[in-house]
C-alpha positions in Angstrom: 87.2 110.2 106.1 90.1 108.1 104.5 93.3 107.2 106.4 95.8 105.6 103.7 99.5 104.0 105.3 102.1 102.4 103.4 105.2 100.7 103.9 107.8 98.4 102.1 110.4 96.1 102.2 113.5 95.0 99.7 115.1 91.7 100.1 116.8 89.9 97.4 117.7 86.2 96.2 118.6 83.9 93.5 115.6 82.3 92.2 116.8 78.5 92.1 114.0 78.0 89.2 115.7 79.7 86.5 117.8 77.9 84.6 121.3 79.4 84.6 121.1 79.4 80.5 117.8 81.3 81.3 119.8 84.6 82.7 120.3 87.8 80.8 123.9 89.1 81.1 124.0 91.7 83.5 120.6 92.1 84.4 118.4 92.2 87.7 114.8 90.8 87.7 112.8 93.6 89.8 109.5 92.1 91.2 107.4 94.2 92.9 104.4 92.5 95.1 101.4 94.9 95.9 99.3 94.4 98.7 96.4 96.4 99.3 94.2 95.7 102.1 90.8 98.0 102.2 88.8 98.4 105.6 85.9 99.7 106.4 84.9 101.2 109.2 81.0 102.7 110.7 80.1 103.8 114.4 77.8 100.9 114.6 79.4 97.6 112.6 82.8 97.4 111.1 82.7 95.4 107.7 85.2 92.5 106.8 88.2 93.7 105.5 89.5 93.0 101.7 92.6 92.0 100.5 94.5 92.1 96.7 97.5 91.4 95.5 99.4 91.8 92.4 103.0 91.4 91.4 104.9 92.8 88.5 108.4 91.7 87.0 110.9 94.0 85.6 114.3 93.6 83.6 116.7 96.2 84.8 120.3 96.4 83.1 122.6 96.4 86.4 124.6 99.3 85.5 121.1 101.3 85.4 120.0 100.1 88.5 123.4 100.8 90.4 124.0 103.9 89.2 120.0 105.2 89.9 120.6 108.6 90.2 122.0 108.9 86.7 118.8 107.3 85.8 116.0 108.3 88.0 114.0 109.4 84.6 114.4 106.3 83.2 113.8 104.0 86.4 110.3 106.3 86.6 109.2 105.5 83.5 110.1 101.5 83.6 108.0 101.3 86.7 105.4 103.4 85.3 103.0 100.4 85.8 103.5 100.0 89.4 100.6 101.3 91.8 102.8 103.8 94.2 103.2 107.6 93.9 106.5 108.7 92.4 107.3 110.2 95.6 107.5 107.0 97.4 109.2 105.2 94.6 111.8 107.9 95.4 112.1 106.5 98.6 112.7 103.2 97.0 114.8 103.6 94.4 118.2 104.0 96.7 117.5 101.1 98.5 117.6 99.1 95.0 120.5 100.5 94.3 122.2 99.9 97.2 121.0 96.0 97.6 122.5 95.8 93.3 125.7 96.7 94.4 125.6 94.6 97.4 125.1 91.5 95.1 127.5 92.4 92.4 130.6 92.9 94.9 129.6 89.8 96.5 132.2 87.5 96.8 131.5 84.2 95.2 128.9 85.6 92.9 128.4 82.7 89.9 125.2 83.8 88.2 124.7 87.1 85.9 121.5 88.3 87.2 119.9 88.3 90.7 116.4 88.8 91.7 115.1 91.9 93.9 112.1 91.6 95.8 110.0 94.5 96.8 107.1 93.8 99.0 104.9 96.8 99.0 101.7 96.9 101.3 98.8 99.9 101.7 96.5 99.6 104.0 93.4 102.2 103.4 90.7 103.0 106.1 87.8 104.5 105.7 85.4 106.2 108.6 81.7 106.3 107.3 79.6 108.7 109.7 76.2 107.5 110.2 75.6 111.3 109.2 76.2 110.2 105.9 73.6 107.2 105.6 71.2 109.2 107.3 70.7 113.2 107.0 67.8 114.0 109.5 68.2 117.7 108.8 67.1 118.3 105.2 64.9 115.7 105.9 65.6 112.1 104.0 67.1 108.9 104.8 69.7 108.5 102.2 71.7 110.6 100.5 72.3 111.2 96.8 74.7 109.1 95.9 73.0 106.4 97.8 69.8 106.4 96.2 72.0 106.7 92.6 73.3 103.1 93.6 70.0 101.8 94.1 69.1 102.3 90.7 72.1 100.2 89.5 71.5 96.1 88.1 72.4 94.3 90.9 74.4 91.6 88.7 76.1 88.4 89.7 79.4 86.5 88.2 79.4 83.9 85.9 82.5 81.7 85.7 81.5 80.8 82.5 81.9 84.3 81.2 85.2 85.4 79.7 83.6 88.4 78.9 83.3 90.0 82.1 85.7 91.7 84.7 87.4 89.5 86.8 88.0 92.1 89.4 86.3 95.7 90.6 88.5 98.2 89.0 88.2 100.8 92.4 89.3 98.0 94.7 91.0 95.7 92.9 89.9 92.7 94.6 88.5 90.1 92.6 84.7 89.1 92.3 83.5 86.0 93.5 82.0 83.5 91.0 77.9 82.9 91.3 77.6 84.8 94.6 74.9 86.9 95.3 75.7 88.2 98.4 74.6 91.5 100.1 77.5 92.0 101.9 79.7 92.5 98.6 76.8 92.9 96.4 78.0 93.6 92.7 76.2 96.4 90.9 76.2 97.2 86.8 76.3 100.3 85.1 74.6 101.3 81.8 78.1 101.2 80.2 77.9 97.4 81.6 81.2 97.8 84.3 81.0 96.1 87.3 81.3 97.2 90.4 81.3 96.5 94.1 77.9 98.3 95.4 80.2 99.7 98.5 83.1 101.0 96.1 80.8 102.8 93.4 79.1 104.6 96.8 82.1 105.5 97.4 82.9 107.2 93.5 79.3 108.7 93.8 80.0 110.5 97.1 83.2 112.3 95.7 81.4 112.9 92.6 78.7 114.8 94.8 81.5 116.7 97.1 83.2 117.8 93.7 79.8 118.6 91.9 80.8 116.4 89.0 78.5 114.2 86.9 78.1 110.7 88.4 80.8 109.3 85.8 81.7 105.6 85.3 85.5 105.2 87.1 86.4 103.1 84.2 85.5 105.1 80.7 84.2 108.4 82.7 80.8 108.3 80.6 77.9 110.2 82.3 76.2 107.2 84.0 72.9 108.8 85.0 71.3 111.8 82.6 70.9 115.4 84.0 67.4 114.9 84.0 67.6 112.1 86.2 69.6 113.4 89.2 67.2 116.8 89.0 64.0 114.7 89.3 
């Protein structure tokens, strides 16, 4: 089972770093910080918990941003990039309003464009039954999808490479550099993505409950044959 919360905060400043010559007239820098914070949780160990983050800067014309409801279509497809559902950028988007004209009818206002923080954070917990490790009644150990991430190439990072994927694209938290460690152990597919060995589990066992092909998350090609799941 997986138990996803979110929350947020606004809060807004000048950023003392840009040069005043540096503003746009009339403008408000949006930067969004994303937090996402993964945990995992079984009857007999919990594993560590991971952590990402990513920000994202926007330049939003103030009148736009004041007048948000005017410009909710607009607003949806500027922040097109950012990780939330539209519902909850919704939620959001009067807030950002509100704190823009807060800053414009400031009194004593000097510079043309103020910056808006908003701090978002999802937390995402996931309960893994020992039932689905280990199915005693049709008689084996490990289930499908496990035994599908066995067959993966274990694989390992190489700093050196600037080839390679700096982060697992299901997670989004970043490999580490040289490690082979069981514990995060980083698996390959045919179509040479990387993933963490936990997260692709994870892909495989939805791919099973929706009786879809065991597809790559990244460019969705088949990663095992037909013939190889039947054998």
């Amino acid at each position: 089972m997986e138990f996803t919360s979110f929350s947020w905060e606004i809060n807004s400043k000048e950023d003392p770093s840009i040069p005043q010559d540096s503003y746009f007239d009339d403008c408000f820098s949006i930067i969004f910080r994303f937090t996402k914070e993964l945990i995992q949780i079984t009857q007999s160990t919990n594993f560590p918990s991971t952590t990402s983050t990513a920000n994202e800067s926007f330049l939003v014309p103030s009148d736009i941003l004041c007048n948000f409801r005017e410009n909710t279509a607009f607003l949806h497809e500027t922040f097109s990039s950012v990780p939330i559902s539209p519902e909850i950028l919704d939620q959001i988007l009067p807030v950002m309003g509100e704190t823009a004209r807060t800053i414009l009818s400031h009194e004593g206002c000097d510079s043309n464009m103020r910056s808006i923080f908003v701090n978002l954070y999802v937390t995402t917990r996931i309960v893994i039954e020992d039932s689905d490790f280990y199915n005693d009644d049709i008689g084996q150990n490990i289930p499908e999808p496990a035994q599908f991430v066995n067959l993966l190439e274990r694989s390992k990072i190489d700093e050196q490479d600037d080839d390679v994927e700096e982060q697992c694209a299901i997670c989004l938290e970043e490999f580490e550099h040289g490690i082979e460690d069981s514990r995060v152990a980083i698996v390959r597919t045919n179509c040479s993505h990387l993933f963490h060995e936990c997260c692709i589990f994870r892909w495989f066992r939805r791919c099973a409950d929706r009786q879809s092909p065991y597809s790559c998350p990244l460019c969705r090609c088949n990663i095992f044959p037909t013939s190889q799941r039947d054998e």
